[in-house]
Each structure stands twice: as C-alpha cells, then as structure tokens.
N, C-alpha and C positions, 0 to 999 in steps of 0.2 A: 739494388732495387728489388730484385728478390722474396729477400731476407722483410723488405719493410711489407711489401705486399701481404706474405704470409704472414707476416705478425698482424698487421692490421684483420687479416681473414679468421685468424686466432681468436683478435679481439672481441671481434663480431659475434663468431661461436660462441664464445663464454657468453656476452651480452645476451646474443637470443635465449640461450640455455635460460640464465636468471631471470631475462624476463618472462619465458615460460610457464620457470616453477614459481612467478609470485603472481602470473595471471588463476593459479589455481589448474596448474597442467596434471594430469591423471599423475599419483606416482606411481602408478603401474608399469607407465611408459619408461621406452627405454631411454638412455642417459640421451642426452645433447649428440656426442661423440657414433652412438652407435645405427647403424640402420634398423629403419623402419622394418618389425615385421609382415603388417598388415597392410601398409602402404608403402606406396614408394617415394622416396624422400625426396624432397622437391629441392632443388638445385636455385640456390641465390649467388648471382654472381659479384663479385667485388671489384675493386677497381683492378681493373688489367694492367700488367706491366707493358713498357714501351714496348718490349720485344715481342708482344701479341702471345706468349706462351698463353697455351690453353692449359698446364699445369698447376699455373700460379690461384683458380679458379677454386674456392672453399664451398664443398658440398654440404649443406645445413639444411638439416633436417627441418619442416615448416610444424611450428607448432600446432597442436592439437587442437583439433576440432570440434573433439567432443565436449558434450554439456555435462557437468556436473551432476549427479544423480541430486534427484529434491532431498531435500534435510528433511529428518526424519520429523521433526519440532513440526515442519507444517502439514497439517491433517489435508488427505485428500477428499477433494468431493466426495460425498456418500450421494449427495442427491436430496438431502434433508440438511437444514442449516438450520443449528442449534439456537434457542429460542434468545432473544437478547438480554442479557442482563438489565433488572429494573434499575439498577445505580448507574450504568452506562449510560441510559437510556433519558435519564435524570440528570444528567450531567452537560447530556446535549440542550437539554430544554433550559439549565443554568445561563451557559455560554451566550443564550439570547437575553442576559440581564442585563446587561448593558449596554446594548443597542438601542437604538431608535429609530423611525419611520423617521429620516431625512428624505429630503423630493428624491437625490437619487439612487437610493438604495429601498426604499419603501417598499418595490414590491418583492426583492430578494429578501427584507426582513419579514414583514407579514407572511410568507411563504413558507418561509424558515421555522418559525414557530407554529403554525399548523403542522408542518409536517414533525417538528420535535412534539410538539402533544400527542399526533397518532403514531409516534413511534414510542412515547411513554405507554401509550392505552394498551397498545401492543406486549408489550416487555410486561404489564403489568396484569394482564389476560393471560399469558404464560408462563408468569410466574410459580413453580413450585407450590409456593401458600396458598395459590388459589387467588382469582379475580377479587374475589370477598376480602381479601386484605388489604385489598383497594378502594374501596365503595365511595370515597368522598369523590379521590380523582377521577376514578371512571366515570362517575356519574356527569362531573363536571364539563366533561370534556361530551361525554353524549349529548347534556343540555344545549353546549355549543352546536354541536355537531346539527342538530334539530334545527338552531337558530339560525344557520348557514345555509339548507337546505341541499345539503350536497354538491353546492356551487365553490369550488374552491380556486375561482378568477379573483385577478388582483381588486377589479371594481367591489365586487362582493365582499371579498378582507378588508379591503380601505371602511365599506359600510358597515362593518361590523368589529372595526380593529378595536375600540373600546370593549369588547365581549371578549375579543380573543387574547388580548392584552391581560384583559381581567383574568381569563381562565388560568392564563401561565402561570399569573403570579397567587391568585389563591392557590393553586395547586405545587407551586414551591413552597406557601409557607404551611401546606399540610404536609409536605415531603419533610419540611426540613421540622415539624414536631412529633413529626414519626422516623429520625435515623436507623432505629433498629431495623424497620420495616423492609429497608432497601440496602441495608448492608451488607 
C-alpha cells in the first residue's frame, strides 16, 4: 500500500507541475521537484496509508502566485488617450443601420446614435486633416445638436428622432462618397 500511496503522490507532483507551467508559471521558478527559494513550500497532503505513516506524505510545492509582467503590445496610461480614429468612429455610427426604435429598445437605440454621431464629431475635430475635412458632417451634426437644445433625455430624442435619424443617415451617405476621407 506504500508503493501505491507514493505513486499516486508522484502523480499528483507531475500533475501540479504541468498544470503550473500551462497556467503561465514564471520559468524562472524552480522545477516542480525543488524547494522554494523565496518561499516556503506549502505541504499538500495526499491520501494517507492505513498505517498513519507520516512518511507516505508528498511535499509539493504551491504554485505561483505571481502575475505575469503586462505585455509589452499593451501601451500604459500616459494620462492622454490618443484621439479616435474617424473610420472607427464611423463604423460605430454604421452598426446603428440596421436597427430601429421598437417600444423596447427605443430609448437604447435613440441613445446609441446620439452618442455615435458625438463620437463621429469628435474623431472628426481631431482628425489629422483638420475639422475642415469634415464640414458637411460637422455641420450637420451641430445643426442637430441646436435643434436638441442640449437635452439628450429619451422624451426629447423620441421628439426629435426624425432629425436624429435624418442626421446618421445623411452623414453616412457623405461618409460613404467621401472613402478616402476616413481611410
């Protein structure tokens, strides 16, 4: 009985080992098998043999606790977030083309397209080219912006959703005869 105990406490070793190195364990760290430098190794015990030996007991080391250093691919906060792309930005105000104000989604869509136009006006005021490479859509979207009066409650969009409706869509079919513009 032994002999199965340690084979089984064996197994477990290997186990935790691999599952370890495919959780993303440091390969800094030492092997499965060796003691912790920094810490001390935390004691998992396995099934005990009838005879209560405390020998039969496999000392395995507790995987790693540390986090993963960030990848390099993801830019840290500077404190300044880089202006939106106007095709991005054009892309969200797309996605609301095929929707429509049903009773219960109306004021998640009306909502939605406000805020993709003031995130088109945005991307498109910070564009590179200059606001001026914009002047249909900006305009359009200010006109709105006037006929809203800064009220951007669902009652207000419902009064106005023919205006707001209107704006998306003339201002996709100025996007979409200007490609170069936002490529």
């Amino acid at each position: 009985m032994f002999f199965s105990t340690a084979r089984n406490a064996a197994v477990l070793a290997v186990a935790l080992a691999a599952f370890t190195v495919s959780c993303g364990a440091d390969p800094a760290a030492p092997p499965a098998g060796a003691p912790a430098s920094s810490a001390p190794a935390a004691s998992t015990p396995t099934a005990a043999p009838a005879s209560g030996s405390a020998s039969a007991s496999a000392s395995v080391p507790a995987p790693s606790a540390s986090v993963p250093a960030p990848s390099s691919s993801v830019p840290e906060p500077t404190g300044s977030v880089p202006p939106e792309k106007v095709r991005d930005a054009f892309a969200g105000l797309q996605a609301t083309l095929n929707d429509s104000c049903t009773p219960s989604q109306c004021a998640y869509f009306l909502g939605r397209v406000y805020d993709e136009l003031h995130r088109l006006d945005r991307a498109m005021k910070a564009d590179p080219k200059g606001p001026g490479h914009f002047p249909e859509p900006i305009a359009l979207i200010a006109k709105l912006d006037k006929e809203l009066g800064g009220d951007r409650s669902f009652e207000n969009l419902k009064k106005h959703q023919t205006s707001l409706i209107g704006t998306r869509d003339k201002i996709n079919t100025w996007m979409q005869g200007h490609p170069d513009d936002y490529r």
